[in-house]
N, CA, C and O atoms as a MOPAC input file, in Angstrom:
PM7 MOZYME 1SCF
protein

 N    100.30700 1    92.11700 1    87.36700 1
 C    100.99100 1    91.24200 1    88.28300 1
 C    100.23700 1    89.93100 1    88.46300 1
 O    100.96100 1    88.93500 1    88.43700 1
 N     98.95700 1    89.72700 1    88.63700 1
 C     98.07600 1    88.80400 1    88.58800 1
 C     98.36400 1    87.82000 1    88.07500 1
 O     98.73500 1    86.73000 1    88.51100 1
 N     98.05900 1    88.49900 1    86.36500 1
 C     98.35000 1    87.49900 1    85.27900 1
 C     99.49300 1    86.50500 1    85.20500 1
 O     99.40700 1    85.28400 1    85.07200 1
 N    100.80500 1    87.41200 1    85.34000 1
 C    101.93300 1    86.93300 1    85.68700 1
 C    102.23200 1    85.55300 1    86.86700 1
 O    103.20300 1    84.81200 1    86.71400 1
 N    101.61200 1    85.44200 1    87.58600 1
 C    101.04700 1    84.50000 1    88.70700 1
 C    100.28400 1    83.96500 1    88.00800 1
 O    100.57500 1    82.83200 1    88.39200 1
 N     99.52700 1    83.79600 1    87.28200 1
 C     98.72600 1    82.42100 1    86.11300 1
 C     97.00400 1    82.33100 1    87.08700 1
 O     96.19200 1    81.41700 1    87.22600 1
 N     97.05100 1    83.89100 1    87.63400 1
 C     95.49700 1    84.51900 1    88.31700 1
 C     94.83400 1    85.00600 1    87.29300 1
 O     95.24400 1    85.04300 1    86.13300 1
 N     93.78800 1    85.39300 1    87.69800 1
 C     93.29300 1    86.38100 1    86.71700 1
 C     92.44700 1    87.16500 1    87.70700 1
 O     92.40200 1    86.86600 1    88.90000 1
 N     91.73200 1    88.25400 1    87.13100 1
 C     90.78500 1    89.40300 1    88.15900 1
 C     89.99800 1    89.42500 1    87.92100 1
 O     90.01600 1    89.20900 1    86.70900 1
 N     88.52300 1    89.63000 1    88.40700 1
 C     87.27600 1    90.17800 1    87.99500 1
 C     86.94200 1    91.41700 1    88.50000 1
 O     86.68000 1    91.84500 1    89.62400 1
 N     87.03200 1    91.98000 1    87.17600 1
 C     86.78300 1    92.93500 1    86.79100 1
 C     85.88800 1    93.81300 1    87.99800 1
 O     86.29600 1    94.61200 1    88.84100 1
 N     84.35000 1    93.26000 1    87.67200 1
 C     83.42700 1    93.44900 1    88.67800 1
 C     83.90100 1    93.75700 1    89.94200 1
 O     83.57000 1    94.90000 1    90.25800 1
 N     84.72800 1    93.02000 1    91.02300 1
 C     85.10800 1    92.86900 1    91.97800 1
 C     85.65400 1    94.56800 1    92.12200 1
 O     85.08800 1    95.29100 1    92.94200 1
 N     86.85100 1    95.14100 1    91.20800 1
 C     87.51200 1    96.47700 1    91.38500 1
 C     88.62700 1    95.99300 1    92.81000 1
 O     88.63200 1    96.72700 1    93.79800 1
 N     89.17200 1    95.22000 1    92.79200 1
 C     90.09000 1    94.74500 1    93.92300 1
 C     90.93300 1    95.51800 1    94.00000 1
 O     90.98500 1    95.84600 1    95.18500 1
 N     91.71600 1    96.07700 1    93.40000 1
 C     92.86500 1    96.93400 1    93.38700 1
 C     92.33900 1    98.42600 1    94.04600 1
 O     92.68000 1    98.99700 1    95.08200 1
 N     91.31800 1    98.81500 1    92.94100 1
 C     90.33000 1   100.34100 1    94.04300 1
 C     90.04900 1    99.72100 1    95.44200 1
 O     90.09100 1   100.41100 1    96.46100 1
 N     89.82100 1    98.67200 1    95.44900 1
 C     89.16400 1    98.17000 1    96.91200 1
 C     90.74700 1    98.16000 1    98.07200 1
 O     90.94800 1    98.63700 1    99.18900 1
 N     91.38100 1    97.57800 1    97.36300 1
 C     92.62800 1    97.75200 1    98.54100 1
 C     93.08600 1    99.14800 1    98.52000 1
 O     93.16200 1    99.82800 1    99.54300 1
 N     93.37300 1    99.54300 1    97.41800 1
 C     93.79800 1   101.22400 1    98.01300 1
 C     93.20500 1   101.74700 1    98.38600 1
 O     93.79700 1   102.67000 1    98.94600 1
 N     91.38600 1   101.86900 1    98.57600 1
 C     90.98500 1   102.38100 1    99.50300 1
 C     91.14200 1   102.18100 1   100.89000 1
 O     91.20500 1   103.09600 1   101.71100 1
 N     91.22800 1   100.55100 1   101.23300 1
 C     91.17300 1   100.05800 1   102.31200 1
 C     92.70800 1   100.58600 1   102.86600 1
 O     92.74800 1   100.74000 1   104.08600 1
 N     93.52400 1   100.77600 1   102.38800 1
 C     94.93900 1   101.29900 1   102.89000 1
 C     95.12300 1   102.83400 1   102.63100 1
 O     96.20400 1   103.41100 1   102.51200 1
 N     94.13900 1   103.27300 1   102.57900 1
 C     93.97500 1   104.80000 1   102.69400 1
 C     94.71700 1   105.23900 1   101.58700 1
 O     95.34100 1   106.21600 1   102.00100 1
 N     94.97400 1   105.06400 1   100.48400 1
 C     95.98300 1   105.58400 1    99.57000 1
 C     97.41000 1   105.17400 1    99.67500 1
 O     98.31000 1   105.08900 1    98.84000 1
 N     97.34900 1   104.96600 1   100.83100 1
 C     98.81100 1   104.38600 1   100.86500 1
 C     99.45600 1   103.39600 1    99.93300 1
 O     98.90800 1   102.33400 1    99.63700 1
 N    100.49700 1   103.72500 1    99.53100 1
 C    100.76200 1   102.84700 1    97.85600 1
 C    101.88900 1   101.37800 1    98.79100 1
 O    101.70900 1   100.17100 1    98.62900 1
 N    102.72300 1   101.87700 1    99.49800 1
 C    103.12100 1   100.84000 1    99.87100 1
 C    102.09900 1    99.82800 1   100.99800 1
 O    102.63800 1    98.73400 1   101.16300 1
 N    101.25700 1    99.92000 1   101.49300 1
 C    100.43200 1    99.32100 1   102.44100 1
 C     99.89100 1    98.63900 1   101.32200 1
 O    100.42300 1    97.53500 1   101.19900 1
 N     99.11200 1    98.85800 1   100.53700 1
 C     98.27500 1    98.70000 1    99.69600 1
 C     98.92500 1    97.54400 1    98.43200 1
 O     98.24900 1    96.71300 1    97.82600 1
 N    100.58800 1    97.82500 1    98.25700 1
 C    100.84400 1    96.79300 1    97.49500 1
 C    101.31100 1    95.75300 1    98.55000 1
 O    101.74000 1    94.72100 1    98.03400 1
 N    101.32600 1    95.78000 1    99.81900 1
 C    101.63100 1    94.44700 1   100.34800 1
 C    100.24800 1    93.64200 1   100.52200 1
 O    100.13600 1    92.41600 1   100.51600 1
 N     99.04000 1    94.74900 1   100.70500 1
 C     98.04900 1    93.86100 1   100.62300 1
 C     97.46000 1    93.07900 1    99.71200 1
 O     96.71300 1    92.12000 1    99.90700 1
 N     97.86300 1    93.57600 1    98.63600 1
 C     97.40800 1    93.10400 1    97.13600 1
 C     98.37800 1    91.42600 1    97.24000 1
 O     97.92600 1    90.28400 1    97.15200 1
 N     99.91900 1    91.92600 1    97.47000 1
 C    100.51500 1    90.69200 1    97.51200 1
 C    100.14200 1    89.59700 1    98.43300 1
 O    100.12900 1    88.42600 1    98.05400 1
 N     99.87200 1    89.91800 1    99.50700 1
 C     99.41200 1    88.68100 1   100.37400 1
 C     97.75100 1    88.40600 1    99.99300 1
 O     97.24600 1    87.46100 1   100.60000 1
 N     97.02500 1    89.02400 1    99.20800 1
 C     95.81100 1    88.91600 1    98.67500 1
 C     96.26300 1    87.84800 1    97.85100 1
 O     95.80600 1    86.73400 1    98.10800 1
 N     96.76000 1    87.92000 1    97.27100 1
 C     97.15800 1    86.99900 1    95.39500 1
 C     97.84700 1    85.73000 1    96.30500 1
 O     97.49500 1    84.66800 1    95.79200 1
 N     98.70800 1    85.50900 1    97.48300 1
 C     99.60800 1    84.63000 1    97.86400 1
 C     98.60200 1    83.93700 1    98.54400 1
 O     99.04200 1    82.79800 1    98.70100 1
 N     97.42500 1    84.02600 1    99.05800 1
 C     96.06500 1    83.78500 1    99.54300 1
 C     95.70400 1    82.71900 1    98.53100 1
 O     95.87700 1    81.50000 1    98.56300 1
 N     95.00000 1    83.73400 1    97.37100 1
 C     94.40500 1    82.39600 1    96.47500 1
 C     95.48600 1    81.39500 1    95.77000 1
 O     95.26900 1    80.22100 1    95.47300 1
 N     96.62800 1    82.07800 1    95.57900 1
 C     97.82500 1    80.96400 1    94.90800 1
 C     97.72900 1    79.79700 1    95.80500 1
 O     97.90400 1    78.67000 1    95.34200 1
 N     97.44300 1    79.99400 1    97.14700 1
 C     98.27800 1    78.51500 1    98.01300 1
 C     97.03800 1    78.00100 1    98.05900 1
 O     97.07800 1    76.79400 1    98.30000 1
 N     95.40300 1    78.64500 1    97.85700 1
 C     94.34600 1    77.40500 1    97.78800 1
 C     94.07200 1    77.13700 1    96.87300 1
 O     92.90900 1    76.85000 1    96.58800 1
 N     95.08900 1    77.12500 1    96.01200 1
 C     95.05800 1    76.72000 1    94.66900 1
 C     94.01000 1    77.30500 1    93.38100 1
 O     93.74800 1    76.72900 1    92.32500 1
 N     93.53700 1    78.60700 1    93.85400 1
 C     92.56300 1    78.95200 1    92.99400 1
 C     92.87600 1    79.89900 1    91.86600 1
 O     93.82800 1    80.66000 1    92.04300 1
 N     92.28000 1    79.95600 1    90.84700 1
 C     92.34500 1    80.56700 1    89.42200 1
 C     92.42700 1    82.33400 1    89.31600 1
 O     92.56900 1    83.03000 1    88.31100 1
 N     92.27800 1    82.74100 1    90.77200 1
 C     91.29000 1    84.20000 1    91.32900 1
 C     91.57700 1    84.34600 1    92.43200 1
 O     91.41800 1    83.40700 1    93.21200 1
 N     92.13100 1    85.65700 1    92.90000 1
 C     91.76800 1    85.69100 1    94.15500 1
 C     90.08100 1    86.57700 1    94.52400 1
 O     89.40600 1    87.30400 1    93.79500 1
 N     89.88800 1    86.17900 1    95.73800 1
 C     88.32900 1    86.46800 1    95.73100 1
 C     88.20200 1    87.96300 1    97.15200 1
 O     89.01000 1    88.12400 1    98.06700 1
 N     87.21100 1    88.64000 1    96.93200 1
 C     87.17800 1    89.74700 1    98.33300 1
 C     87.47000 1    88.78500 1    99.53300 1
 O     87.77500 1    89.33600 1   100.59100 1
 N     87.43500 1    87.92200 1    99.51600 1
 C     87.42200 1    87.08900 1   100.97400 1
 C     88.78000 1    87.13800 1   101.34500 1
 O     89.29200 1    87.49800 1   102.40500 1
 N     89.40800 1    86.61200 1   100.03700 1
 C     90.82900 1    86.65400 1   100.38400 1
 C     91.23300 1    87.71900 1   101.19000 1
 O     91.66100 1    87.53800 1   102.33000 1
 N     91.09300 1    89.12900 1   100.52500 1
 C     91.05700 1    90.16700 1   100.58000 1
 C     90.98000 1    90.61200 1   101.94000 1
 O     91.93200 1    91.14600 1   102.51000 1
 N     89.47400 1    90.32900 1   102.65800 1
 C     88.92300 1    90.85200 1   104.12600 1
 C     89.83700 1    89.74000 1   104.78700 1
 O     90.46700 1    90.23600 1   105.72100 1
 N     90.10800 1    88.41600 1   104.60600 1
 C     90.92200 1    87.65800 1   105.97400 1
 C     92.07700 1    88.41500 1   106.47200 1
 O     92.39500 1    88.61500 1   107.64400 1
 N     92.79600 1    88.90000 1   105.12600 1
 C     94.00800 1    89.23100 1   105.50400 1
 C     93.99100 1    90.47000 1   105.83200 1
 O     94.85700 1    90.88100 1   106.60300 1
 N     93.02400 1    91.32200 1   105.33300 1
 C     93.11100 1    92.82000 1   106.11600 1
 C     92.57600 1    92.71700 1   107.71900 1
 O     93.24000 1    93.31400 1   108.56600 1
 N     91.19500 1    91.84800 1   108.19500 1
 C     91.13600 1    91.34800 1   108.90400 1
 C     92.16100 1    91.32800 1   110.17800 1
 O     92.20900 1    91.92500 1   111.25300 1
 N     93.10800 1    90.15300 1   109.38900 1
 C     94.18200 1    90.12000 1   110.33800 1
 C     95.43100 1    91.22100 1   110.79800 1
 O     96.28600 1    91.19400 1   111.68300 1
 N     95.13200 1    92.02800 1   109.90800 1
 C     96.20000 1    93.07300 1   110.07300 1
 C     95.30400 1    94.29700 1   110.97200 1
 O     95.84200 1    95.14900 1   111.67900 1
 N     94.13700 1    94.18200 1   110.80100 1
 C     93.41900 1    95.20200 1   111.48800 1
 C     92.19200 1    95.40700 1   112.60800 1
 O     91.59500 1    96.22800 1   113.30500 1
 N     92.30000 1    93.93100 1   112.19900 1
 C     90.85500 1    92.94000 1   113.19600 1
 C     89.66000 1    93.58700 1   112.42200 1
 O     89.68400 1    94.63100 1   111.77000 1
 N     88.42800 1    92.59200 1   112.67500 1
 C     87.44900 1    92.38700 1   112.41200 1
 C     86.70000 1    93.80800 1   112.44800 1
 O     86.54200 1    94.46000 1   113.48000 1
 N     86.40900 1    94.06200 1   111.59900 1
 C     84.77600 1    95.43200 1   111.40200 1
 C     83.87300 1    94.63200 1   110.72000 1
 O     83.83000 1    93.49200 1   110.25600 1
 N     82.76000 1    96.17000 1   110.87000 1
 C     81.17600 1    95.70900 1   110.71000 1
 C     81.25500 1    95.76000 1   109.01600 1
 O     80.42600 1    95.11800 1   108.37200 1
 N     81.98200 1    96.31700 1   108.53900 1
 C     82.08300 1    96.56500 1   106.86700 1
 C     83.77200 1    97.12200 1   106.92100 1
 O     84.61400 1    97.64300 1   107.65200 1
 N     83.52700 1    96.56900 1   105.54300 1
 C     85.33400 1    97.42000 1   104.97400 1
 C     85.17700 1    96.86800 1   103.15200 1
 O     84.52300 1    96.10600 1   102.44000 1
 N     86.05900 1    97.67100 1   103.10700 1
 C     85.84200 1    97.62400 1   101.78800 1
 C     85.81600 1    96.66700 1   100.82900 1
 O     85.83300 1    96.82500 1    99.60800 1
 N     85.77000 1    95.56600 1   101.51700 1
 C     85.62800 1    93.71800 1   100.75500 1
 C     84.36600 1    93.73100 1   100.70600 1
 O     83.85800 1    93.51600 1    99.60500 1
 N     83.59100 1    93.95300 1   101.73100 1
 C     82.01400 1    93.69300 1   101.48200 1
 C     81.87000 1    93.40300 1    99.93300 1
 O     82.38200 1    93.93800 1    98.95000 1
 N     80.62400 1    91.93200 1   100.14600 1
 C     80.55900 1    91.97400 1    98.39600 1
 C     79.28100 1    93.12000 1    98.13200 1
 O     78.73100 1    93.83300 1    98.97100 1
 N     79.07400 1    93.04000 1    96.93100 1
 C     78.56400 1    94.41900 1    95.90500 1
 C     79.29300 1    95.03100 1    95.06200 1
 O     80.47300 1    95.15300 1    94.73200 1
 N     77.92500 1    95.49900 1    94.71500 1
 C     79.03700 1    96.93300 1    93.70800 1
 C     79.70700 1    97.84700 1    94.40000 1
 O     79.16600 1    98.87200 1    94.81400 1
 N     81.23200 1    97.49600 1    94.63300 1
 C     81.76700 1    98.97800 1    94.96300 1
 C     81.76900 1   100.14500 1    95.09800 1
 O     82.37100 1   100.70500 1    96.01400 1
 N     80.85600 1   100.94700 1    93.89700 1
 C     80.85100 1   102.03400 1    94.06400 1
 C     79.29000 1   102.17300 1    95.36100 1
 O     79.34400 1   103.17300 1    96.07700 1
 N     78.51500 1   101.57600 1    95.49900 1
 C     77.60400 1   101.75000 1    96.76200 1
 C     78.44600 1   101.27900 1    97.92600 1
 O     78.36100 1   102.09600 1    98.84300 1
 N     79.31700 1   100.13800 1    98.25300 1
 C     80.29800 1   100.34700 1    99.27300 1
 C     80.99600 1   101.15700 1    99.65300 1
 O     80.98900 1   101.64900 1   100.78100 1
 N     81.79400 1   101.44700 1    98.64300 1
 C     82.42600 1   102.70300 1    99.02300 1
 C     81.48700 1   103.90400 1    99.58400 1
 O     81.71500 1   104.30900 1   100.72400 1
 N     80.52500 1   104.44000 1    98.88500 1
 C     79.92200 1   104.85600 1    99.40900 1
 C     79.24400 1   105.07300 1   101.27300 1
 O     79.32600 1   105.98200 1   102.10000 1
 N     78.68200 1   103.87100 1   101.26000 1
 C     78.34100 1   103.68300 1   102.52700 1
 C     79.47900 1   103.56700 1   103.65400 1
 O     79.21900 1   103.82300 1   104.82900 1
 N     81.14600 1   103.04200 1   103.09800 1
 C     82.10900 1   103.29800 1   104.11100 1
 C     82.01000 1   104.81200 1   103.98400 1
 O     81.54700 1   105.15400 1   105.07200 1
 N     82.18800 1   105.88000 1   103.26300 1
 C     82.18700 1   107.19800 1   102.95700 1
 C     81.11600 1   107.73500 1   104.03000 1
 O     81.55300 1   108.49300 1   104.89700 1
 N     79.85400 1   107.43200 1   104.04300 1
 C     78.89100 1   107.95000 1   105.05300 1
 C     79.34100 1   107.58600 1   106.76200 1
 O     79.14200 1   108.37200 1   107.68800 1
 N     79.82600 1   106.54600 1   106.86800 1
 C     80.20400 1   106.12200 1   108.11300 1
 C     81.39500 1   106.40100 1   108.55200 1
 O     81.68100 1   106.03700 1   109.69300 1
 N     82.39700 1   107.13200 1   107.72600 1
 C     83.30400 1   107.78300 1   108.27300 1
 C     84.24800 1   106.99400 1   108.13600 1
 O     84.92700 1   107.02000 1   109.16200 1
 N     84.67700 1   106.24400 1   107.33600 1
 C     85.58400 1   104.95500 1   107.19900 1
 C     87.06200 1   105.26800 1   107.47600 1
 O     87.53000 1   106.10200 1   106.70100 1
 N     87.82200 1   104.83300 1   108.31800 1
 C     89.45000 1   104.64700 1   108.89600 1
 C     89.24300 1   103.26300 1   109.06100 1
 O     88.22500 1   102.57800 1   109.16700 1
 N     90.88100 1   102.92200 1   109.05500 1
 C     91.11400 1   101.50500 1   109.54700 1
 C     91.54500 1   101.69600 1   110.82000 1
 O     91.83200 1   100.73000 1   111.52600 1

């Protein structure tokens, strides 16, 4: 879908694992977040959308935490550490 939008992904990032985690599995939560993720970097004109994108808009749908699954890093130690702390939205 990205591509199609004239985005592209990094890889590194794992954005897609990162939102379906952040929406608990939920497939429809999770593709609206992806979409307003991508509609994020489209309107600041950027090549990518970035985790930032990502945390504003979950952010706004869920208010502000101490971590969520945008944090930058390697994912798999994020995830992790949401995993130890008991992570819900």
């Amino acid at each position: 879908m990205a591509s199609s939008l004239g985005l592209t992904m990094a890889a590194r990032d794992r954005l897609p694992e990162r939102i379906l985690f952040a929406e608990q599995g939920q497939l429809g939560r999770a593709v609206d977040l992806f979409k307003e993720t991508m509609t994020r970097a489209l309107w600041a004109c950027r090549e990518a959308p970035s985790l930032e994108d990502a945390e504003q808009r979950f952010e706004a749908l869920y208010g502000p935490r101490e971590m969520s699954p945008f944090a930058p890093g390697n994912w798999d130690a994020v995830r992790s550490e949401l995993e130890k702390s008991g992570w819900g939205r």
